[in-house]
Structures are given as structure tokens and as C-alpha cells.
N, C-alpha and C positions, 0 to 999 in steps of 0.2 A: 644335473649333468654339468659336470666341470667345464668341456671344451677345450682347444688345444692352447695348451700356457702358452705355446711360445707366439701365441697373435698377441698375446698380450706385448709379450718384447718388439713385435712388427710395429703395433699400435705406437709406441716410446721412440719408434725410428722414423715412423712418419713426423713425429714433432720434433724431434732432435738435431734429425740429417736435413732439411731444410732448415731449422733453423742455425746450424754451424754454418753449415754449407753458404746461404744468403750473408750472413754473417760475416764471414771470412773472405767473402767476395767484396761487400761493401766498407769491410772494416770498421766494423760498428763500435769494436772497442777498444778501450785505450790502454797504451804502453802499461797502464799505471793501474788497471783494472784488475785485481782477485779472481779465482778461479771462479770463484760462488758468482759473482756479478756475472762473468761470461757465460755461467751456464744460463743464469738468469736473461741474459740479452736471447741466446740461444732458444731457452724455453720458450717466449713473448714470440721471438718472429716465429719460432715454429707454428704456434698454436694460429697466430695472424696469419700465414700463408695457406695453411690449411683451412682454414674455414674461407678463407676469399676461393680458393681451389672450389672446394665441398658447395657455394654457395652457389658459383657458377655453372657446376656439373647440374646440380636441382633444381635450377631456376625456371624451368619449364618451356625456354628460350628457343626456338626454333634454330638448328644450323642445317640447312637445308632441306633435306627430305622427314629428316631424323629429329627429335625435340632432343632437351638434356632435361634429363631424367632419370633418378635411382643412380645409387654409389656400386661402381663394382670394383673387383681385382683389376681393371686397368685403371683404374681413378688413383687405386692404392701405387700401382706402381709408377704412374708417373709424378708422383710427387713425389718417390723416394728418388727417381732419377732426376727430378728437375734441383732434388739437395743434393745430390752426388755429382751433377754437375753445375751446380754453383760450388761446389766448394773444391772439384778438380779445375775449375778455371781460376778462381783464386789461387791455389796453389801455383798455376802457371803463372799470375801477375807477380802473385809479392814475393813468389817463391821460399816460401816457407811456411808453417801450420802456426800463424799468430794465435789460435786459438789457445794453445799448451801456454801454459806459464807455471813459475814454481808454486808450488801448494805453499801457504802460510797457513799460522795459526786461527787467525778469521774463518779461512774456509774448514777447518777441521771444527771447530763449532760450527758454524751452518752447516756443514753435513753433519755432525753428532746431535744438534736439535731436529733436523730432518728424521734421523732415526727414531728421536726419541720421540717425533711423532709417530711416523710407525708401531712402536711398541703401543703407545695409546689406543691408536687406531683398531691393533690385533686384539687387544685386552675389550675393546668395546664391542668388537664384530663378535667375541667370544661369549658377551653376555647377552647380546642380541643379535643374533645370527643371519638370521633374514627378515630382518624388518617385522620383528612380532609385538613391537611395546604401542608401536599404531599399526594402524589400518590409514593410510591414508592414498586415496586414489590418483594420489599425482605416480607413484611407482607405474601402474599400469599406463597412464597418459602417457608419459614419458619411454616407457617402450614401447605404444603403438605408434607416436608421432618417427622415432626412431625408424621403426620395422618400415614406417610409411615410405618416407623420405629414402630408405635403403632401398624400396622396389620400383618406387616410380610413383606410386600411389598418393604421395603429397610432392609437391613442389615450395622452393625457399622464397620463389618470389608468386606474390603479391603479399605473401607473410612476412618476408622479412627475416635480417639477418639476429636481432636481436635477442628473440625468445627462441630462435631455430640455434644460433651457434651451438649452444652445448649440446644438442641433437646432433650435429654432425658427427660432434664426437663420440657419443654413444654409440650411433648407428655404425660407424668405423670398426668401432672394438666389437659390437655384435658381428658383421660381416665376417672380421679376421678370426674370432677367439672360437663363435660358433655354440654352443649350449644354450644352456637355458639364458633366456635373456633379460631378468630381473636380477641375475646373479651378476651377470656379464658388468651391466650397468651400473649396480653397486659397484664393483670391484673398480672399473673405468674411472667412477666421479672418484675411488678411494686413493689412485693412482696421481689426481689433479690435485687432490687433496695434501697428499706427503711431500707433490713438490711444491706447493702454495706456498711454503716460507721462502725460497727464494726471490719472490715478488715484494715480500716484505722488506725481507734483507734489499735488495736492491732502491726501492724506493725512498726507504729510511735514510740508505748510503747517499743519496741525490738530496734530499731535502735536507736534513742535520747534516750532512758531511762530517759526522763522525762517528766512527768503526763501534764504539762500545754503544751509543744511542740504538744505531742497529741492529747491533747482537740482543740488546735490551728487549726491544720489539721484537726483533723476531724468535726469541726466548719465553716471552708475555704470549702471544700470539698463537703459537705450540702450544704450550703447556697447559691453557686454556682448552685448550679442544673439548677435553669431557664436559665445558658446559655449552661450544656451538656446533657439536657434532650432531645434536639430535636438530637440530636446524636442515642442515643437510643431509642426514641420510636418514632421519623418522620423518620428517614432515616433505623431505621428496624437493627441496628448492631448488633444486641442479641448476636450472637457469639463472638464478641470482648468484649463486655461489658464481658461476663461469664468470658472470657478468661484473662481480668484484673483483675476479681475477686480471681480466682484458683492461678494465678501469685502472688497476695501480697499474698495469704495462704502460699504458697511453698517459697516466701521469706520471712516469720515469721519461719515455719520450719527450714529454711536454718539455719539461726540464732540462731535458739534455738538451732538445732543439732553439729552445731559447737561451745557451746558456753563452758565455763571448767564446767568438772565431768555433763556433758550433760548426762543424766539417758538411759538407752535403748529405753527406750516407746519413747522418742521422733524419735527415728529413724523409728520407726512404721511407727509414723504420716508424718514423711517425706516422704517415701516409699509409701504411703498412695496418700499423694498429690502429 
């Protein structure tokens, strides 16, 4: 069962529109920032906003009569309104969309290795299609903790946000996309997966502070896939994979928030991640 593509695009707008949206509010980034880096700020706080959202809704927290418990379409939508109004009140402060900036040659490499991961990624899912080269029973974990946490039937706390994050996001895209939910799930982590070199790219650009060392890495990084792809999607690691993602986010943060006349907003975004 496919399911309806377009959750999938809903899913991309939950991470995106809060994270422009907070973004652009706090003015995370600078005059002198690439398109790649800003979407890269943007991806980080989205995916941080949403799972602080995601952990609070399943925490099993009593608010009055009623516990919080299980993700539904109103979990999804006020997150897409708390990014749409972060980034319409920004637009009322600074009045104008700092976000845009001219496309350079940098970011048309990071988005041509971005593809060129994709192409990998298709060419692999082509030769193993639905996880036939193992058997390994983390696929099934992994969509019941999901399925759990979507009805109510697990809660985030007294587990924890660590091995639950990338269930959040699982169970999001099960909710929205609908179908069978082993497919669902691959496709989800394949989605974190193609934009994963942005993390790189951005981290590399913070520590080396320079443009080709980045591109370097995140060139290495891609084009490697065919040998950590069976990491991630034969052996089932979803959670370490997430958990190296959030990690270069919070070590771009680190960076930036210690770096001279470091502006507030960034301690936001650190606090955040």
C-alpha cells in the first residue's frame, strides 16, 4: 500500500515552516550565510522543535482531566501554525524574508551532491526493495514503538527523548502518509537521509571555515553511502542515525554560540537543539 504522497510533503512542512519560521523570527543567520547553510539552520530547528512539541504531546503528563497522549492531526497542525506564525511575525519585525538570499555556486553543489545522493539511494532501494538482504527485527520494533506512541499506548516520558526522537518522526509520517507502515518508515528515515549532507555541509563550514574543505566532506560523505546505507536501512539503526544528525546540529550550535559577539538568538537555537 503506497499511501497518500502528499503526507509525505506535509511531513517536509512540519520540519521546514518552523524551522524558517523560528528562524526568521530569531534571525538565526547571517548576512554572509549561503542558501545551503540556511536551509541547514532551518532543517536543525525544525526537526529540534518538533520533537520538543512530539515529546511534550507523549509525555503522559497529566493537564487537567485529560493526560497527553498519542500524536494526532491537531498535534500536526499546530506546529505547522506555530511556524507560520513565527515566521509571519518576523516578517512583521524585520520586515522582509532574510531567509532568500542569492543562490551561489556552493549551494548548487550541495544541492547537486544532495541529488546525487538520491540517485544512490533509488539505485539501492532498487536492488533491495523492502529490506530482503536481512531479517532484522529492529524494522518491526521500530514501527510498533511508532504505531505506540501514535495511539497513546507508549508514552516519551519515563523513556525518554533519546532512543524515542526518531520515533516521533516516524510515527508523524505513519499518521500523515497512511499505508503500510514498514514502507512508510523506510521512506521517512530515506527523506532524513538525502537531507543529511546539509549537516555536514554546515558543520564542516563552522569548524574549517572554508567553502572547498566542506564541499570535500560533504562530497566523501554522499558518495560513500553504498557502503553506510546497509547501517541504516538493513540493520534497522534509525535511532543512531537521527541521533548523529541532532549531534552535528548541537555541534554547529556549540560553535556558533561560543563564537566572539555570538548574538542571543543563537543561544535560542542551542537551547533548542
Amino acid at each position: 500500500m503506497e499511501g497518500n504522497l502528499l503526507g509525505y510533503a506535509i511531513y517536509l512542512m512540519m520540519i521546514f515552516l518552523p524551522g524558517m519560521g523560528f528562524g526568521e523570527l530569531i534571525q538565526v543567520w547571517n548576512d554572509g550565510e549561503n542558501l545551503a547553510s540556511r536551509f541547514a539552520w532551518a532543517f536543525g530547528i525544525g526537526l529540534s522543535f518538533d520533537t520538543v512539541v512530539l515529546l511534550v504531546r507523549t509525555s503522559g503528563l497529566r493537564l487537567g482531566n485529560s493526560a497527553l497522549v498519542g500524536i494526532d492531526f491537531a498535534t500536526v497542525e499546530f506546529i505547522l501554525f506555530a511556524g507560520l506564525l513565527a515566521l509571519l511575525v518576523g516578517l512583521v519585525l524585520h520586515r522582509r524574508l532574510t531567509f532568500s538570499t542569492k543562490v551561489t555556486r556552493t549551494d548548487l553543489l550541495v544541492g547537486a551532491t544532495i541529488l546525487g545522493l538520491g540517485v544512490l539511494l533509488l539505485s539501492y532501494f532498487n536492488k533491495f526493495p523492502i529490506f530482503p538482504e536481512y531479517q532484522s527485527p529492529d524494522y518491526q520494533v521500530h514501527v510498533e514503538i511508532a504505531r505506540a506512541l501514535l495511539s497513546g499506548t507508549a508514552t516519551s516520558i519515563p523513556s525518554g527523548v533519546l532512543y524515542y526522537a526518531v520515533h516521533f518522526q516516524l510515527a508523524s509520517a505513519i499518521l500523515l502518509v497512511g499505508g503500510e507502515p514498514l514502507i512508510v518508515v523506510q521512506r521517512t528515515m530515506a527523506i532524513l537521509v538525502v537531507l543529511s549532507p546539509l549537516f555536514i555541509y554546515q558543520v564542516s563550514v563552522k569548524l574549517f571555515e572554508n567553502q572547498f574543505a566542506a564541499l570535500l566532506n560533504v562530497a566523501i560523505y554522499a558518495f560513500s553511502g553504498t557502503i553506510w546505507f546497509g547501517s541504516v536501512f538493513n540493520s534497522g539503526l534509525y535511532a543512531n542515525f537521527f541521533g548523529i544528525l541532532i549531534a552535528l546540529f548541537l555541534l554547529t550550535s556549540l560553535v556558533n554560540v561560543t563564537g566572539p559577539n555570538a548574538p542571543r538568538s543563537t543561544w535560542v537555537v542551542f537551547l533548542l537543539s
